[in-house]
C-alpha positions in Angstrom: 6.2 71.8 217.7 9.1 73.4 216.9 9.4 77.5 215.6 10.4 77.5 211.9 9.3 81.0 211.2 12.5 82.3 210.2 12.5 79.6 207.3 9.3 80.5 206.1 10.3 84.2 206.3 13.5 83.0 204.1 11.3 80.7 201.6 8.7 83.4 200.9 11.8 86.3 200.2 13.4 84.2 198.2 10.4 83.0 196.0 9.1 86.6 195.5 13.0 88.1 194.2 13.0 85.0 191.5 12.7 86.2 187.8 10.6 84.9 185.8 11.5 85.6 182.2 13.4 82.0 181.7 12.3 78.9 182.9 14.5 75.6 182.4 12.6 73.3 179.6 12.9 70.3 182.6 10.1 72.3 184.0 8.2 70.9 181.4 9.3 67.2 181.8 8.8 66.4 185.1 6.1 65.2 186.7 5.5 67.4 189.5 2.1 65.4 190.6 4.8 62.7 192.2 5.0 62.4 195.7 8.9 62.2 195.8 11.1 63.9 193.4 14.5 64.1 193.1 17.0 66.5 191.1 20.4 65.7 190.3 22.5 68.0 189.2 26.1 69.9 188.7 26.6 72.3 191.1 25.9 76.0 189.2 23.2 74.3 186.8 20.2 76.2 188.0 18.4 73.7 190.4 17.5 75.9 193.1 16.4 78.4 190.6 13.9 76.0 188.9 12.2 74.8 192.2 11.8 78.4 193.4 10.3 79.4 189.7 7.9 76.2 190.4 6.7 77.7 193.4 6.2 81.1 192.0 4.4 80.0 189.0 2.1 77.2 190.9 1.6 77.4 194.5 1.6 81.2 195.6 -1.3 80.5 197.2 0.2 77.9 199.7 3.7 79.8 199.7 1.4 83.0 201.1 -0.3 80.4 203.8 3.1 78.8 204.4 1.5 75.6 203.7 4.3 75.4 200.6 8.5 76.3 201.8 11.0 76.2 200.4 14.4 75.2 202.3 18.0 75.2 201.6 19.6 72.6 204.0 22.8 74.0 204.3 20.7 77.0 206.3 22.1 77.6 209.7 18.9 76.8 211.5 19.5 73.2 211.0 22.6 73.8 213.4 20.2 73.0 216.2 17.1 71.5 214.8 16.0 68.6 212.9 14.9 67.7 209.2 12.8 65.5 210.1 10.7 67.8 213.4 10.7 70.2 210.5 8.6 67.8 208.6 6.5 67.1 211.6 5.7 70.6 212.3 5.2 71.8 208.9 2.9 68.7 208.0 1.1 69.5 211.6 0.5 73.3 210.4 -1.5 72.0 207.5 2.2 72.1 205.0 1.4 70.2 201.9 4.5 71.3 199.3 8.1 70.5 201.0 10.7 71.7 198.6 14.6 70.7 199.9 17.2 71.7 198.1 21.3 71.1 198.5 20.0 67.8 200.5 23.4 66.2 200.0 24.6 69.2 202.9 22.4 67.3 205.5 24.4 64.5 207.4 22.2 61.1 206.7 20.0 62.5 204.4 18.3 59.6 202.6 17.7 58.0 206.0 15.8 61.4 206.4 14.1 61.4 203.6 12.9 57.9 203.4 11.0 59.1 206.8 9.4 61.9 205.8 8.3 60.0 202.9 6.8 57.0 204.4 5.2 58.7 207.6 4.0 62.0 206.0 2.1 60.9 202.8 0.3 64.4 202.8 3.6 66.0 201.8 5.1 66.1 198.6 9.1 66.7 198.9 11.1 67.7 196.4 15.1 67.9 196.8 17.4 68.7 194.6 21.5 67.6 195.2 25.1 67.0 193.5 25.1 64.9 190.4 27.5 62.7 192.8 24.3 62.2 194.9 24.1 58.3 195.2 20.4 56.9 196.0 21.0 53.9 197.0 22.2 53.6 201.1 22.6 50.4 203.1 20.6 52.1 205.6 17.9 54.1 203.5 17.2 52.6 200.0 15.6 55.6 198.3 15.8 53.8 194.9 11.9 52.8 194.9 10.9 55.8 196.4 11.9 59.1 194.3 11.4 59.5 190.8 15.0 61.0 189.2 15.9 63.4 187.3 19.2 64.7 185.5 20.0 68.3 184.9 22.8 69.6 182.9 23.8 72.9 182.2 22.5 75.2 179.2 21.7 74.3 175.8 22.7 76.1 172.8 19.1 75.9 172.1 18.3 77.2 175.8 20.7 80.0 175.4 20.1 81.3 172.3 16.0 81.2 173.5 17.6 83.7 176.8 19.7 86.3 174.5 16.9 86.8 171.6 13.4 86.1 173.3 12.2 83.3 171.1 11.0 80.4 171.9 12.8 77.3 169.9 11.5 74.3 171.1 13.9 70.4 171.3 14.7 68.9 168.0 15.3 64.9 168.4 18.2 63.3 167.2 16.5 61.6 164.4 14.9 64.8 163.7 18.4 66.7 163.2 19.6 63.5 161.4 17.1 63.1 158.8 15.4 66.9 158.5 18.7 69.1 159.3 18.4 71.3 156.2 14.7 72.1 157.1 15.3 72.7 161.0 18.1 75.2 159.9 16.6 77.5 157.5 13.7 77.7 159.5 16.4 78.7 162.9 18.3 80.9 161.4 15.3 82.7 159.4 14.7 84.4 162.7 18.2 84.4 164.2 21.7 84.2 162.9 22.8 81.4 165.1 26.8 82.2 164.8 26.2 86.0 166.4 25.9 84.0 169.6 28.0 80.2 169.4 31.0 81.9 170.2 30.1 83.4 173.4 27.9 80.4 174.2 31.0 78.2 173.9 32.7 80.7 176.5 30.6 81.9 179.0 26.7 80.5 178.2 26.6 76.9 179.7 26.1 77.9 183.4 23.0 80.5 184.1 24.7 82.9 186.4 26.0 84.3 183.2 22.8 86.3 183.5 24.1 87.9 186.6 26.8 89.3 184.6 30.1 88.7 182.6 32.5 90.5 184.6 32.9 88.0 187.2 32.1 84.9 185.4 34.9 82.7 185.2 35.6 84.0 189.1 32.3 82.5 189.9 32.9 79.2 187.3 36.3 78.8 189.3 34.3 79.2 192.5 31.9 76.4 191.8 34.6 74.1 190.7 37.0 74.3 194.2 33.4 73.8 196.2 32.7 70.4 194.0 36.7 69.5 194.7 36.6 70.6 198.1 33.6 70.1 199.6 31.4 68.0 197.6 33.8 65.2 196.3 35.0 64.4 200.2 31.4 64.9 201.5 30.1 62.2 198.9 32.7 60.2 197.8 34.5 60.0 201.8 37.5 60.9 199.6 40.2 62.3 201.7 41.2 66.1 202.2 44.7 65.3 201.8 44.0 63.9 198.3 41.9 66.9 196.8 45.4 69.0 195.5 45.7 65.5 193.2 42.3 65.4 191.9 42.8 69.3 191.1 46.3 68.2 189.6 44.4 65.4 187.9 42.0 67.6 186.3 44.4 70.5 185.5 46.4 67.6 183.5 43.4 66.7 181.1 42.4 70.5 180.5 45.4 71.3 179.2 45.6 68.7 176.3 41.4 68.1 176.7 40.0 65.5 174.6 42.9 63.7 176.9 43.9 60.1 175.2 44.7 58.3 178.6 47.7 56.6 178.8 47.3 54.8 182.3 50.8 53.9 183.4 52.4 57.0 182.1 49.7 59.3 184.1 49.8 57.0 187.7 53.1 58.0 187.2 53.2 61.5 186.7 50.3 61.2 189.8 52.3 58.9 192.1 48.9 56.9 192.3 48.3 53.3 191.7 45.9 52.3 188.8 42.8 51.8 190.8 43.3 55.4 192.7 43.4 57.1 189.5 40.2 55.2 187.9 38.5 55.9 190.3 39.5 59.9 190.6 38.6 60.0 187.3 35.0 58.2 188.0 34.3 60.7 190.5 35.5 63.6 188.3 32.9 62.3 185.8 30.0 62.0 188.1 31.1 65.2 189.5 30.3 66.9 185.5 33.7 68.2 185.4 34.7 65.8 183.0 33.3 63.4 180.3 34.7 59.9 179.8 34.3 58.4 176.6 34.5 54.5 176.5 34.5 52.3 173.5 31.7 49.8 174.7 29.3 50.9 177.6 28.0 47.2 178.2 31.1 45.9 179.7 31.9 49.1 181.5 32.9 48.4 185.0 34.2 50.8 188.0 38.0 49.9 186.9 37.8 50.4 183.2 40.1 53.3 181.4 38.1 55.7 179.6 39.4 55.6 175.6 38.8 59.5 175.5 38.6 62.2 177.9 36.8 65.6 177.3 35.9 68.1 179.8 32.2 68.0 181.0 32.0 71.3 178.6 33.0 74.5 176.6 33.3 76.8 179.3 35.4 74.9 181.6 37.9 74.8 178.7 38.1 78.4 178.6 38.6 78.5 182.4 41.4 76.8 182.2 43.3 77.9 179.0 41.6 81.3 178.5 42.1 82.0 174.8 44.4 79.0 174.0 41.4 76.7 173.5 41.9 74.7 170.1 39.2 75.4 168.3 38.7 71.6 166.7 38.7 70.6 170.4 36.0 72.9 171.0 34.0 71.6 168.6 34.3 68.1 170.1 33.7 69.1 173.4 30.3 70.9 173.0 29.2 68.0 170.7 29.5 65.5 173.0 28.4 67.5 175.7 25.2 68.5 173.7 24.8 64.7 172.7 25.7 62.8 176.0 22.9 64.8 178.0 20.1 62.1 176.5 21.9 60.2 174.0 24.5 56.7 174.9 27.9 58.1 173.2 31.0 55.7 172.7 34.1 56.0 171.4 35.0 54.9 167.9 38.1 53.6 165.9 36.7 54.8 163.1 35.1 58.6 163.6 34.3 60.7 166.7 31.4 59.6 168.5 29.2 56.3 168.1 25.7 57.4 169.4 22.6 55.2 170.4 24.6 52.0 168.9 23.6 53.3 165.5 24.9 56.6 164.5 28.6 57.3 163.8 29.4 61.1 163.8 32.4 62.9 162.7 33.3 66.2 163.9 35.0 69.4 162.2 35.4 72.6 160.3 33.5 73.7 157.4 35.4 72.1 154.5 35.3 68.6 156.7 34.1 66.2 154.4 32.8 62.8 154.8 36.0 60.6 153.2 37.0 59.4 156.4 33.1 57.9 157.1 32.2 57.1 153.5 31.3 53.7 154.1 29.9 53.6 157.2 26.4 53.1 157.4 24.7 56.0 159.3 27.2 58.2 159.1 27.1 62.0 159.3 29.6 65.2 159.6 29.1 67.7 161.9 30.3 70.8 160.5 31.0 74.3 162.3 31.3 77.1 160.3 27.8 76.7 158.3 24.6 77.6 159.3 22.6 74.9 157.0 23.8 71.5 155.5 23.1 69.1 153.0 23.2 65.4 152.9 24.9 63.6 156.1 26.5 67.7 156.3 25.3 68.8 159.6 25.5 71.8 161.4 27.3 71.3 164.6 25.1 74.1 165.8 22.3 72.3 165.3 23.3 69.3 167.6 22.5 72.1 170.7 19.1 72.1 170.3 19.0 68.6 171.7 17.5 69.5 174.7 
């Protein structure tokens, strides 16, 4: 058997120096009974955090034995040792609780995982990688195996539970639709939710704003060159050579973000042909850096032009034009970012957003009213500027306690 010592050394410090005083609500919705679970993810969204909360909160008891680790497979001991003699020795030791986290760093990992998972059923694994982690692989199909999940990055709702200590709990869309007026007064009877949009729309979507403000957007810029430079070649085999277009690409659509693509012009401007640039843009999506909004999801297909492009949210925006952010594209941005996270968003002709097939939204300031929807059925306003509505007059606000 092989000496992983060192890693349990690494898993127990790590799980003992994780705070407590926030946990994720995904905590809450996934089934951690499962034998193999997967986390997607954008890079900066707080995975690792939540699996070593898990651990703290549930298993001390094996963490102390070492029969529960915690691993990071980008760890240097992997230089010259195996994922899967880890998961021999470990299950050999009397391991029950595998946790793997930044699996997409480990060359061939479904092929790994599929494995560990069919010859060590006393494990449970748990890994957590990019959102552009693909399951399926001609050589390992993981799609029958894992059950999935989806993280994004901070609520409105989350963040605002951080800053003030309460405890607001998920409103469903239907909920905000139809009860809005009640939802509100009964928010902002114990907070006053504009003392904090503002700073949520700057610098509260990523959790290592809770390791301070100062270096922030250093840190956001950080995370965004390792998706382009590392990540997006690792995952999608997309050349190193290309990566200065794909940063050129994005820069592009943050500057006039929500971006109304105009294919030929922009291949162009690129020197790219039409397929290279749908499918920059595809990975750009995936990657949560951007949010492509297309009239009719059925017929979507890998060469399709997005109708609308947003960036994946607030913060980015401010990244990239500091405090030249339009504030009406703000609005936009962090309502479909807020809405797209469990909800099927398309463009439309005539308003914003179409949501579920059933709900058209129109987005704006205070005084927006609802001429331009009037006879659309289902049709509501979001409204910044007012902390309770009336009628199809929503706060936009309220859209971010979605989940």
């Amino acid at each position: 058997m092989i000496d992983y010592t060192v890693l349990i050394e690494i898993s127990a410090k790590r799980i003992m120096n994780t705070k407590e005083s926030f946990v994720r609500s995904i905590d809450n919705k996934i089934n951690w009974n499962s034998r193999l679970i997967g986390i997607k993810g954008a890079r900066g969204c707080g995975k690792a955090t939540l699996l070593l909360q898990h651990l703290k909160n549930n298993y001390m008891d094996l963490v102390s034995s070492g029969k529960a680790l915690f691993v990071s497979l980008d760890n240097i001991w992997f230089a010259k040792n195996s994922l899967l003699d880890l998961a021999d020795s470990f299950s050999k030791n009397g391991g029950k609780i595998l946790y793997l986290d930044e699996v997409h760093r480990y060359e061939d990992w479904p092929v790994y995982i599929k494995n560990i998972y069919d010859n060590y059923p006393e494990l449970q694994v748990v890994f957590t990688g990019s959102s552009l982690l693909q399951i399926l692989d001609a050589r390992a199909d993981l799609s029958r195996r894992p059950v999935m999940y989806n993280m994004q990055g901070l609520s409105f709702r989350e963040f605002l539970n951080i800053k003030t200590g309460n405890d607001f709990q998920e409103l469903s869309l239907e909920e905000i639709l139809q009860n809005h007026s009640r939802h509100a007064f009964d928010i902002c009877g114990k907070v006053k939710p504009f003392e904090y949009f503002d700073e949520y729309l700057k610098t509260g979507y990523y959790p290592f704003f809770m390791e301070g403000l100062d270096s922030y957007y250093m840190k956001l810029e950080e995370t965004v060159n390792m998706i382009l430079d590392v990540e997006l070649p690792l995952l999608r085999k997309i050349e190193i050579a290309y990566v200065p277009k794909i940063k050129k690409l994005l820069a592009i659509i943050a500057e006039s973000s929500p971006f109304m693509l105009n294919v030929s012009k922009l291949s162009g401007a690129m020197e790219l042909n039409r397929a290279t640039l749908l499918s920059y843009l595809k990975s750009l999506t995936d990657a949560k850096l951007i949010d492509s909004l297309f009239k009719d999801l059925k017929g979507v297909s890998s060469l399709q032009k997005p109708d609308k492009i947003f960036l994946e949210n607030t913060n980015l925006m401010y990244l990239y034009q500091g405090e030249k952010v339009d504030e009406g594209n703000a609005r936009e941005t962090f309502l479909i970012n807020q809405l797209s996270y469990n909800q099927t968003v398309e463009f439309s002709d005539a308003s914003d957003f179409f949501v579920n097939g059933k709900y058209t939204i129109e987005c704006g300031g205070k005084n927006k009213t609802g001429e331009q929807v009037k006879n659309l059925k289902n049709a509501f306003v979001a409204a910044d500027g007012i902390e309770a509505g009336c009628g199809s007059k929503i706060p936009l606000w309220l859209f971010g306690f979605l989940y």
